[in-house]
N, C-alpha and C positions, 0 to 999 in steps of 0.2 A: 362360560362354558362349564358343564356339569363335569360330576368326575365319570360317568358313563360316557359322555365323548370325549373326555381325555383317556381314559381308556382304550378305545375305540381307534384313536391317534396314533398312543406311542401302539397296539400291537399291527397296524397298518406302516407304519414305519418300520416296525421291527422285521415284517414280511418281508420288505422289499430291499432292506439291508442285506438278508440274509437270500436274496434272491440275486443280487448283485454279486454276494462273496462266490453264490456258486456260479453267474456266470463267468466270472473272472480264471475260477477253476477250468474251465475250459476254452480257455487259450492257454496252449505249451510254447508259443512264439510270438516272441513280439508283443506279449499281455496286455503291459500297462499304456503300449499307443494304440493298441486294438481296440482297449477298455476307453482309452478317453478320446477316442474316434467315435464309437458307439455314440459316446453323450453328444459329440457335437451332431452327428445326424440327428439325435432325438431335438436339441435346444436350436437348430437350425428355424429362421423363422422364413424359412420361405423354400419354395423349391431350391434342390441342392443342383448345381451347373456347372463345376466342377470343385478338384479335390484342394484346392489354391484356398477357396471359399471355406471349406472345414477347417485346416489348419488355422485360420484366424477366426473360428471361434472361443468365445473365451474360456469353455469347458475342455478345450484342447491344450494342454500344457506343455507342447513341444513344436518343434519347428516344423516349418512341413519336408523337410530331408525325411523323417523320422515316420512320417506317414506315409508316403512311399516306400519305408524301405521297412513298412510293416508290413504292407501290403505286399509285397515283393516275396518278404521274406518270414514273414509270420504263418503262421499255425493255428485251426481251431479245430476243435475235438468233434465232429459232425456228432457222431452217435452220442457223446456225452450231454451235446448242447440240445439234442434232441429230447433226450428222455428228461432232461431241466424242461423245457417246452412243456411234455404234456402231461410231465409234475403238477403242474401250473393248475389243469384241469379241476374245474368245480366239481362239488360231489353231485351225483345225481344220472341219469340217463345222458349216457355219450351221443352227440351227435356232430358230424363231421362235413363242412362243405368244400369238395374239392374242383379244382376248375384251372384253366391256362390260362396266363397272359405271356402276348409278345412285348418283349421290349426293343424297342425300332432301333436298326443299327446301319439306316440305307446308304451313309456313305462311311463306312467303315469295310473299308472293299478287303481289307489284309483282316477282318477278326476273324479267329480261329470259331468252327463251329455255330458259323450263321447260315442258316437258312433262311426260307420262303415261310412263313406261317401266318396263319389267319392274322389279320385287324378289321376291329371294327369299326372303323373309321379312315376314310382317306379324303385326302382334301379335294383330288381329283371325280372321285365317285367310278370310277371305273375298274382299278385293282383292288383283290378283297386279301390279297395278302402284300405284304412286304418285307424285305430281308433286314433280318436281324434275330434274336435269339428269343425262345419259346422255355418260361418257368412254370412251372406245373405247382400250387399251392394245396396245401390240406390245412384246413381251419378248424377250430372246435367253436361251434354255435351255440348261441343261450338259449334254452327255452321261454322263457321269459318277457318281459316287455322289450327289458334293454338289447340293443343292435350292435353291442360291441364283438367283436369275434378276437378269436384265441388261435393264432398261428404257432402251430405244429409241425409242419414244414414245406419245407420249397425248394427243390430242385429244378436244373436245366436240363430239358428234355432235348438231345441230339436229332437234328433232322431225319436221320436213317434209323430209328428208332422206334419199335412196335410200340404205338401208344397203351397198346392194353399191357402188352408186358411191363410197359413201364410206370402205369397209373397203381398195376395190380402189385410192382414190388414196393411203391412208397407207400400203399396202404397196408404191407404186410409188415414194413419195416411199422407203423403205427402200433398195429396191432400187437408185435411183438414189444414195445418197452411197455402198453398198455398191459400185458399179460405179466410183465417184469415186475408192475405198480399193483398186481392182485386185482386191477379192472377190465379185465377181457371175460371173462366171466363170473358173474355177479349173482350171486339168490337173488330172486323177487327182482332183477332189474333184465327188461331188453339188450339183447347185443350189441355193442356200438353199431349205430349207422351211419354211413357216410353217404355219401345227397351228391350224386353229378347233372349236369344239365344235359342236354343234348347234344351231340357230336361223341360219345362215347359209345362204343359197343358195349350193348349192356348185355349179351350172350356171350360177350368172348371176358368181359368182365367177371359175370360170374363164374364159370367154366374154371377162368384162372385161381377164385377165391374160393373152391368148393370145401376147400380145406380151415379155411380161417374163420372163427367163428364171430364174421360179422355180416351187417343186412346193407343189402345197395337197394339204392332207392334213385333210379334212373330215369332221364325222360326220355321219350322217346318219339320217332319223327312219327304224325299222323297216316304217312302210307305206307305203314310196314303191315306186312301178313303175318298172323302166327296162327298156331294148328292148336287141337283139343289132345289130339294124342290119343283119342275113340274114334278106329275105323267104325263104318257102318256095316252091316252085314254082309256079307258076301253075295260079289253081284255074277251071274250067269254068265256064260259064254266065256274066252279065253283072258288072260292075262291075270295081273293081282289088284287086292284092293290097296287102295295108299293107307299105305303104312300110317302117316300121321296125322288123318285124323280127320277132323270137317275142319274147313278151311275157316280163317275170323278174321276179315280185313276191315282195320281202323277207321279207314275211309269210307266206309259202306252206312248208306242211309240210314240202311234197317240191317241189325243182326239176328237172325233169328234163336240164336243162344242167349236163353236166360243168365244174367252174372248171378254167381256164386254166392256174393255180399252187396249189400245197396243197404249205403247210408245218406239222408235227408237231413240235412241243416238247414230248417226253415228260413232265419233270419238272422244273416251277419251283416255285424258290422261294415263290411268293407267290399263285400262282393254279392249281400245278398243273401237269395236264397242255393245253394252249393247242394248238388246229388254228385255222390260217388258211389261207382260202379266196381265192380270185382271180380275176373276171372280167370280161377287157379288153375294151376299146372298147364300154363302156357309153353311153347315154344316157338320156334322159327326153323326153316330149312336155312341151316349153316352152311355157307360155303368155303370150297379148301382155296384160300386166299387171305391177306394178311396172318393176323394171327394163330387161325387153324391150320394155315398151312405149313406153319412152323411146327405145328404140335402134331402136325398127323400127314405128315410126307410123301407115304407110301399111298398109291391109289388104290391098293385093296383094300386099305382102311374103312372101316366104316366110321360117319362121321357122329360127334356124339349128340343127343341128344336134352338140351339145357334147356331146362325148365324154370318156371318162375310163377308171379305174380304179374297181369296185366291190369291197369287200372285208369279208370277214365275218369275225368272231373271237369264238372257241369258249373257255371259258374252264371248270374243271372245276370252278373254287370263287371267292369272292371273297378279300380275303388277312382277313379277321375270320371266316373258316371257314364264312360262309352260300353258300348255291348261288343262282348270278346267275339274277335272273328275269327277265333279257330279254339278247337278242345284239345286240353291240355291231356297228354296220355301220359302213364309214370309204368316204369317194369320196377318190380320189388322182388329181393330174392335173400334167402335167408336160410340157411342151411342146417340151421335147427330143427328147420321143419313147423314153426311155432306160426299158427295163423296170426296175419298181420293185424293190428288195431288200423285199419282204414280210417280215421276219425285222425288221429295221429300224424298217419304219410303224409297226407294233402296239406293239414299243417305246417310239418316239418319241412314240405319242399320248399314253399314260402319262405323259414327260413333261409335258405341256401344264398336270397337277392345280399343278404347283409354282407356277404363275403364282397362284394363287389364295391364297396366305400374304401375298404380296406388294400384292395390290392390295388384300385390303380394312385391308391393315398402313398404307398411305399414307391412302385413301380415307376408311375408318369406324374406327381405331383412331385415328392422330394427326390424323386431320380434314383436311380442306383448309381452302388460307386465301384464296377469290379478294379481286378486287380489291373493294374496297367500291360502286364503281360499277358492277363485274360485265356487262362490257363482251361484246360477242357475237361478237369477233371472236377467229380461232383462233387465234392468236399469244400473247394473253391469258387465252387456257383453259387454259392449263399449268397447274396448281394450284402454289404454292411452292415445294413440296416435292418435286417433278418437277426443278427446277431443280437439283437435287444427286445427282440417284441416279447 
């Protein structure tokens, strides 16, 4: 071995020394069976099925009394262990994939704060949700070849719970230790983005982030309507002209609105030849219901009007050689105002699938391990194993 890879070595070792001392810093209770639970989740060689199982690993140095009665009665610093998190982050362009998993809890009829939420998979084929608890993940994605991702955090989203309000304060908590680390805004580099799939309100989403200076980059369902926000000329006889605009529905054969941006990638690798489509200062007729209607109560309110990016992508094959049977739509919104690199988004959604190795690798492969009293507060819904990534 050279001394360029022994180099190489000991300052890769030294990282992760000093990445350990700080997350030990954040545990106030119960530390050092916190700290040597952590390792048994990591050196577990197999799915974790209960907590019996971790105490007799051999990176666990106490009894398992001592593991319950960390859990029980141990302490971890949420905010501290956070900003350790997206420390962690590589230098270069932020990019962030956020998305929910359920963890299945159908006969745990006494846990506190189980609900009904999506799965996608049932054995039966007939219910698309089942009761148990719903964690909402934020990952930091590579640009890069490699598919490994970077978790920055993971909360448990309460049944009763506006999803937008609560997608929109854990990306704000983000943004703020990012702003804390001097990377919330950058010379010469994009806003962090953060990449949701579909099932997200991407108008109540932005709406909530107009303030923060990061870009959503959202799919969205193929039959939604949104407006140009350019009446036509005023037509004769009584009444008004609508207000927002000429009408653009997704689903429509032919639109007769030129996009704004049209980029052609002749030939890729894996999908082909790819056209992406662009048109700016989109919006939708908002309705006062979930989220708006918390925000604007009053029925003389007028409702507001959230603008964005809408974006289509054409794809000539899928990469297992079938022809895609529906068009991918994306809403981009960014409040900078900075026209989007479309070359980039359609990119960058693509990353978003990597996040999906990772969560149900923690979630449904090694298990989670809560506390046995399964407490309802957010600082406690970190699953264990959260505590090391």
């Amino acid at each position: 071995m050279s001394v360029v890879d022994d180099a190489a070595r000991v300052e890769s070792l030294s990282a992760l020394s000093r990445f350990r001392a700080d997350y030990y810093d954040c545990l106030p209770g119960r530390p050092d069976t916190l700290f040597d639970l952590t390792d048994a989740v990591l050196c577990a060689e197999g799915p974790v099925t209960s907590l019996v199982e971790l105490s007799l690993q051999s990176s666990f140095r106490r009894g398992h009394g001592a593991l319950y009665d960390a859990l029980a009665r141990g302490a971890v610093d949420e905010e501290r262990l956070k900003f350790l998190l997206v420390s962690q982050l590589p230098d270069g362009p932020l990019m962030f994939g956020v998305d929910a998993s359920t963890y299945p809890r159908p006969s745990a009829e006494c846990s506190p704060g189980r609900g009904h939420h999506y799965a996608p998979c049932r054995c039966d084929g007939d219910r698309k949700t089942i009761p148990g608890w719903q964690f909402q993940w934020i990952t930091g994605l590579e640009w890069g070849s490699s598919s490994w991702t970077l978790p920055v955090d993971v909360a448990r989203i309460p049944p009763a719970s506006c999803s937008v309000g609560a997608s929109a304060e854990q990306i704000r908590s983000v943004a703020h230790h990012l702003d804390h680390l001097g990377r919330l805004r950058t010379d010469g580099q994009p806003a962090p983005l953060f990449i949701l799939d579909q099932g997200y309100s991407a108008s109540g989403l932005t709406h909530a982030l107009a303030d923060v200076p990061v870009q959503l980059l959202v799919r969205i369902a193929g039959d939604r309507v949104y407006y140009d926000g350019r009446p036509g000329p005023r037509k004769p006889g009584p009444g008004r002209n609508g207000v927002h605009g000429h009408r653009f529905e997704l689903s429509a054969s032919v639109n007769l609105r030129r996009p704004d941006q049209l980029l052609v990638v002749p030939d890729t690798r894996r999908y082909g030849r790819v056209e992406v489509r662009t048109w700016h200062r989109m919006h939708q007729k908002v309705q006062r219901n979930g989220y708006f209607a918390d925000q604007y109560p009053q029925l003389n309110t007028r409702l507001p009007v959230v603008e964005g990016t809408v974006i289509e992508v054409r794809v000539e094959r899928l990469p297992d050689g079938r022809s895609p049977h529906r068009t991918p739509w994306l809403w981009h919104a960014d409040p900078t105002g900075t026209v989007p690199d479309i070359d980039v988004l359609w990119r960058a959604y693509l990353r978003r699938f990597d996040m999906e190795r990772s969560k149900p690798q923690c979630c449904h492969t090694c298990g989670s391990v809560p506390s046995p009293s399964a407490p309802s507060s957010r600082a406690s819904s970190f699953p264990v194993f959260m505590l090391a990534a």
